[in-house]
Structures are given as structure tokens and as C-alpha cells.
N, C-alpha and C positions, 0 to 999 in steps of 0.2 A: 851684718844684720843689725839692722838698727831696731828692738824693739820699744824706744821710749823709755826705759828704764833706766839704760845706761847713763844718761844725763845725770840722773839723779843723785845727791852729794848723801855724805852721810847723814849729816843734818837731815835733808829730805826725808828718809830712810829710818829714820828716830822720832821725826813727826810723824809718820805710818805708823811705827810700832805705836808712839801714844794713842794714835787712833783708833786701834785695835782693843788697846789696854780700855782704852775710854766707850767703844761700842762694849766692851764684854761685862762692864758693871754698870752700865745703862739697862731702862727696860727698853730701849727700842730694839729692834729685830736683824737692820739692817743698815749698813749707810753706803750709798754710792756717791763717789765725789770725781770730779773730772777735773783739770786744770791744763788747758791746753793742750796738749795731744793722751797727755793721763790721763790713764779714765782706771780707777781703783771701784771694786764692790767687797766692801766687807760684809758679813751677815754670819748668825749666828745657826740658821737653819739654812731652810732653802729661801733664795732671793727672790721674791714675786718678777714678773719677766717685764714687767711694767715698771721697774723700780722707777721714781724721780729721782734726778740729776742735781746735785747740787754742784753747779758752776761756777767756775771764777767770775767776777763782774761783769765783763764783757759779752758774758755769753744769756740769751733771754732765760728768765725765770721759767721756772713749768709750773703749769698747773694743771692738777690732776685733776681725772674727769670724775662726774661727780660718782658716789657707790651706794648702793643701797644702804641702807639701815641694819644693825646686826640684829640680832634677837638676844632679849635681856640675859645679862650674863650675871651669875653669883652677886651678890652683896659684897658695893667697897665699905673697906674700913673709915668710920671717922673718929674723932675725940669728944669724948663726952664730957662735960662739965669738970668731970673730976680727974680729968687730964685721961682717962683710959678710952683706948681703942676700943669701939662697938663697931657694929656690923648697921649698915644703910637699908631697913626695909626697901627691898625693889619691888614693886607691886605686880604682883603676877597678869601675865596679860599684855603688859606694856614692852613696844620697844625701844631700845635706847638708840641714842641719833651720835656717833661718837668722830670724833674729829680725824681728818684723813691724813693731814700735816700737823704739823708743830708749826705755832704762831702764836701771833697776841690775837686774839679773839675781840669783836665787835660785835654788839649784838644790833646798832642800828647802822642805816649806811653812813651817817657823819653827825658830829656832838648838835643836839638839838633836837635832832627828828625823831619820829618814834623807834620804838625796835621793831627788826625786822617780825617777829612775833613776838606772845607774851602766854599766857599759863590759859587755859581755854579756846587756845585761835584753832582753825580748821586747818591743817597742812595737805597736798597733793606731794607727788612724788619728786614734784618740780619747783617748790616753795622755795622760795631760798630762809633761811632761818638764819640765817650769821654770815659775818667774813671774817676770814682768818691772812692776817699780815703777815707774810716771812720775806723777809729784805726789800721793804716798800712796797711791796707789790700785794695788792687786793685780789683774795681768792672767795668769789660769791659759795658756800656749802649747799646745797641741795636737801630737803629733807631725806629725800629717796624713800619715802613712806607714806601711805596718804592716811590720815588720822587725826588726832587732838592730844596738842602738846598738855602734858600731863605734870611737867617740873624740867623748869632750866635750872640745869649744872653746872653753868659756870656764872661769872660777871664780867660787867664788860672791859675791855681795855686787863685782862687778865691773860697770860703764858699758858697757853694749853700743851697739851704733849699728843703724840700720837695719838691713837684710840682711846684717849680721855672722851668720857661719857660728856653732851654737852645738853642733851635735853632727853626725856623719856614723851612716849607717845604711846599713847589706845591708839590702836590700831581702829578703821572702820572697815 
């Protein structure tokens, strides 16, 4: 019975255990990784059934489809002037637009041109508002809300992380 495994050296086997080590003190939730006939899903809860695939090179990027908008979650932490942690007024009413991947975030399509929106613009549920780069590859974000941007959270050419907030919206 061949299940794929057996190939695998100790080395292999110790780069898993770090992987493991390394999703358990991360905040992401999950990681599925493939490499050739591997196919590993680590997670710390339940794996959403749609996990993306992070592939060896050969194999095409995914990109997810786009997700609605969550609804404003608690107030993050930031640094106040005198180095202490405060809490981020989130204005009641608004929802946050937060990112689906980890990537470097662009907020226009290419240096020069405008951004994709700005603090007042109209969004539909189909707007694209940002792209997010993870291994060259350009993923257009979808508002999934139709409303008026309220505050962009990130800047451009900046490392987002998963569910990192990237804009807030009033809803219409």
C-alpha cells in the first residue's frame, strides 16, 4: 500500500512537525499545503471544506472566490502616542471589508493610477476595492457590500494577513 507517506525522510517529517509548531502560534486557523502527490491540512479547529491549496510551483495558484463582508467585529488594539495599547473606535453601523488571503496588498491596479477606491467612494457588492499578491499572482477582492467606504486600513504595497480589516463601509 503505497499511501504517499512512506517516501517521506525524516527531514520531511520534522519539516511537518515545524509546520505544525509554526500554525499553533500563528493567528491563522488553518494551512493546507500539497506537494506533489502530498496533500497535508493542518488546522487548529475545523477546516472550511473550500480550504486554498498552497502548491508547489508547478502547480496554478488559486484564487478564492470572492466572500461577503463580515459585520464589525470588537475594537483592534493600537499604540497611542505614549507607546500604550488603546482600543480603535469601530463606529457602530459599519462593516468591515477584511482580506481573504495573505498578501501584499495594492490599493491601485499599477503605480501611477488612481486607487482602486478612496474614503467617500460608492462600492456595489462587485467593486473591486484592492489586490492582494501572494506568489506573483494578482487576486482582484470584491467589496461583497454595497455601501460607502468609511476608512481604509491598510496602505499600499503593505503584508496583510488573513482577516486583517482592510476598509470599513456604511452600509446602504
Amino acid at each position: 500500500m503505497n499511501d504517499g507517506l512512506s517516501a517521506l525522510k525524516e527531514e520531511d517529517i520534522q519539516r511537518l512537525v515545524r509546520l505544525v509548531e509554526s500554525l499553533d502560534s500563528s493567528t491563522f486557523d488553518y494551512l493546507q499545503l500539497q506537494v506533489g502527490d502530498v496533500k497535508v491540512t493542518i488546522g487548529k479547529g475545523a477546516v472550511p471544506l473550500s480550504a486554498p491549496v498552497i502548491a508547489a510551483p508547478e502547480a496554478p495558484a488559486y484564487t478564492p472566490p470572492p466572500r461577503p463582508a463580515s459585520v464589525a467585529a470588537p475594537p483592534t488594539a493600537q499604540i497611542a502616542p505614549s507607546g500604550k495599547r488603546t482600543a480603535a473606535p469601530v463606529p457602530t453601523g459599519t462593516i468591515e471589508i477584511k482580506s481573504q488571503i495573505m498578501g501584499m496588498y495594492y490599493s491601485q491596479p499599477e503605480p501611477g493610477s488612481p486607487p482602486f477606491v478612496s474614503v467617500g467612494a460608492e462600492v456595489k457588492e462587485d467593486t473591486t476595492v484592492c489586490l492582494i499578491e501572494v506568489m506573483k499572482t494578482f487576486n482582484a477582492m470584491a467589496a461583497g457590500v454595497k455601501g460607502v467606504i468609511t476608512q481604509i486600513c491598510a496602505e499600499n504595497a503593505q503584508l496583510v494577513e488573513y482577516g486583517q480589516v482592510l476598509f470599513r463601509v456604511r452600509p446602504l
